[in-house]
C-alpha positions in Angstrom: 10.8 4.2 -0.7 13.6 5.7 1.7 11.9 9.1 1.4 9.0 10.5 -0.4 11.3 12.0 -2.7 12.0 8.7 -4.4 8.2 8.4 -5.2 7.7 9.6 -8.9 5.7 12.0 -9.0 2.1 12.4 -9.0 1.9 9.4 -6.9 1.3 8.7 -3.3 2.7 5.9 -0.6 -0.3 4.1 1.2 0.6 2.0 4.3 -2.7 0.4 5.3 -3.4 -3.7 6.0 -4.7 -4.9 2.9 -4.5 -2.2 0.9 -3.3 -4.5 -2.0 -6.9 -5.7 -1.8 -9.0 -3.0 -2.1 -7.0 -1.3 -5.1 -7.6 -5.0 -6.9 -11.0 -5.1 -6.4 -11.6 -1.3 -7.6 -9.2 -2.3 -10.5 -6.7 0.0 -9.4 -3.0 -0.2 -10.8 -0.5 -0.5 -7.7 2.9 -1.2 -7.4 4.0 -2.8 -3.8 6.7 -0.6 -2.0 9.8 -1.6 -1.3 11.1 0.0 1.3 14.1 -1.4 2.1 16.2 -4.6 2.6 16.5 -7.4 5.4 19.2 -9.5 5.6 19.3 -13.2 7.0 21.3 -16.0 7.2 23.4 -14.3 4.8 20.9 -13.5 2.2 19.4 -10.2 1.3 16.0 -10.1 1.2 13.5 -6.8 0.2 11.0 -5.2 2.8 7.7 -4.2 1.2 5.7 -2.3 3.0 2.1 -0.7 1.5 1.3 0.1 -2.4 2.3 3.4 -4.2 -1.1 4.4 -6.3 -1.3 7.3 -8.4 -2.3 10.3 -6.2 -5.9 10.7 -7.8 -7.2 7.0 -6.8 -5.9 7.9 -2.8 -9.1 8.9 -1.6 -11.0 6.4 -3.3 -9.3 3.6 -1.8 -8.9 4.9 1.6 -12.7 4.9 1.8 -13.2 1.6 0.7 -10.5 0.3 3.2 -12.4 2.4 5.9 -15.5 0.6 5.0 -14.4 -2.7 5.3 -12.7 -1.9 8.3 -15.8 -0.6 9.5 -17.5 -4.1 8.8 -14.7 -6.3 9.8 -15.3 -5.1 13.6 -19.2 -4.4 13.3 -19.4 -8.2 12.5 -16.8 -9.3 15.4 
């Protein structure tokens, strides 16, 4: 994901903590993002960073993740 315009299309690039979470517990399909490469000790490693979801399950799972966010510091 170097640009939204490598994202096919009807789908949508979600960068939230534990995002991976929530779309598995809602039974969600998600592919992680790769957005790039890292390179150390003379290896090359990929950089994931979020899930890509199809664009109608967006709102869905930003709720949940705001709900359990919610929690996560009303229980601190």
């Amino acid at each position: 994901m170097w640009s939204e315009k490598c994202l096919p299309p009807g789908t949508v690039h979600l960068r939230l903590p534990r995002l991976f979470q929530v779309a598995k517990r809602l039974g969600i399909d998600y592919a992680p993002a790769m957005v790039g490469f890292d390179y150390r000790n003379g290896r090359c490693l990929p950089v994931f960073d979020g899930i890509v979801v199809c664009t109608e399950f967006k709102q869905a799972i930003l709720e949940v993740c705001c709900g359990m966010t919610s929690i996560f510091f009303l229980n601190a």
